[in-house]
Structures are given as C-alpha cells and as structure tokens.
N, C-alpha and C positions, 0 to 999 in steps of 0.2 A: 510184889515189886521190891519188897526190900529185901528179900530174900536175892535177887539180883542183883542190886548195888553191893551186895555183901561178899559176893562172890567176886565184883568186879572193881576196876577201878574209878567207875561211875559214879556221879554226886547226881545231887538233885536242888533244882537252884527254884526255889518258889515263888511266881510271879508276885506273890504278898510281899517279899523281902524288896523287892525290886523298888524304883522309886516313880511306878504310871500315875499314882496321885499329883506327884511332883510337875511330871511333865502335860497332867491333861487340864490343871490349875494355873498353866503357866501363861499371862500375859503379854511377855515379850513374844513366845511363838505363834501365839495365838495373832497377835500382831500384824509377825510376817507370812504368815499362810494370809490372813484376809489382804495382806500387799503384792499375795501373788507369785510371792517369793518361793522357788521348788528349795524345798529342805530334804532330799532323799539323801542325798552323799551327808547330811549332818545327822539322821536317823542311824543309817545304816553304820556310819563311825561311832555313835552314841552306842549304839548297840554292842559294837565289837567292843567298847570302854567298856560299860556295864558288866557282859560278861566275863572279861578279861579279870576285872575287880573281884566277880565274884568267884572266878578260878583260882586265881592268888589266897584270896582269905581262906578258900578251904585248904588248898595244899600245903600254906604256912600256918592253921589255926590259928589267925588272925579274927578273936572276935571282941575288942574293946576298941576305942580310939586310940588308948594308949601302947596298943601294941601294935598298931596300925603306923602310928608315928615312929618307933622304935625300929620296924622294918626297913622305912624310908631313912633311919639312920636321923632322923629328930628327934630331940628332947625337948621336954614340958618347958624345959628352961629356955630354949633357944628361942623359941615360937613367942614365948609371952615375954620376955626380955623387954623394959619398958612402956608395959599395958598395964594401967591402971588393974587392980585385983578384979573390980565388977567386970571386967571384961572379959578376962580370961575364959568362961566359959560359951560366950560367943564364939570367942578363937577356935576354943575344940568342935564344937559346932560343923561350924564351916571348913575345916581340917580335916574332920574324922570323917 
C-alpha cells in the first residue's frame, strides 16, 4: 500500500488520529440520542469537518498547534492577550 500512496497523491488518515474516543465518551450526545434527538445531518457535517481538518494538515504540513494557528493567521500573542500565564496552555488546548 505504500508503495501506492507513493505513486499517488493519496494520504492516509488513521482512525487512531481521529477523535472516536472523544465522541463515544461524550455526555452531551449521549444525552440527546437517549432524548431521541436524530443527530445524522450533525454526524455527517462532523464528518466532512474532520476530514476536511485532516486534508488541510496534510497538504499544508500542519503538525503542531502552533502552526495550526499561524495558518488561520493567529498569533500566540493574540489568543492569550490578558490570560493569566497558568492558563495559556488550556487556550492551546482548546485552539489546537
């Protein structure tokens, strides 16, 4: 197989990278499934985000947070701009 990506312009995006732990631990969904609530149109956009996400980072070699933010045209500075120091890396966190 790799011998085929190699040839092509083909990546390979590996369910491990993905975030299913994220969303099979998740309370709030779990939530609205047991209220009955159809989440298909919110799957299937999650999906095309995800993937979308991880087509970007290949084709721009986006692999830290900070070049993730650089992309979007943010700086370290802009984001933490009156956050206490212990915070800051909550911010990237939830950013990156």
């Amino acid at each position: 197989m790799k011998e085929l990506i190699n040839k092509t312009d083909a990546i390979v995006i590996s369910p491990e990278t993905l975030s299913f732990n994220y969303l099979a631990n998740s309370t709030i969904l779990q939530f609205f499934l047991e209220a009955g609530v159809k989440l298909d149109l919110f799957f299937k956009l999650l999906w095309r985000h995800v993937f979308t996400v991880e087509l970007l980072r290949n084709r721009y070699n986006l692999k830290t947070q900070r070049e993730n933010l650089k992309f979007f045209g943010f700086d370290q500075v802009d984001i933490c701009a009156g956050y206490p120091q212990g915070t800051r890396d909550q911010i990237f966190i939830a950013v990156g």
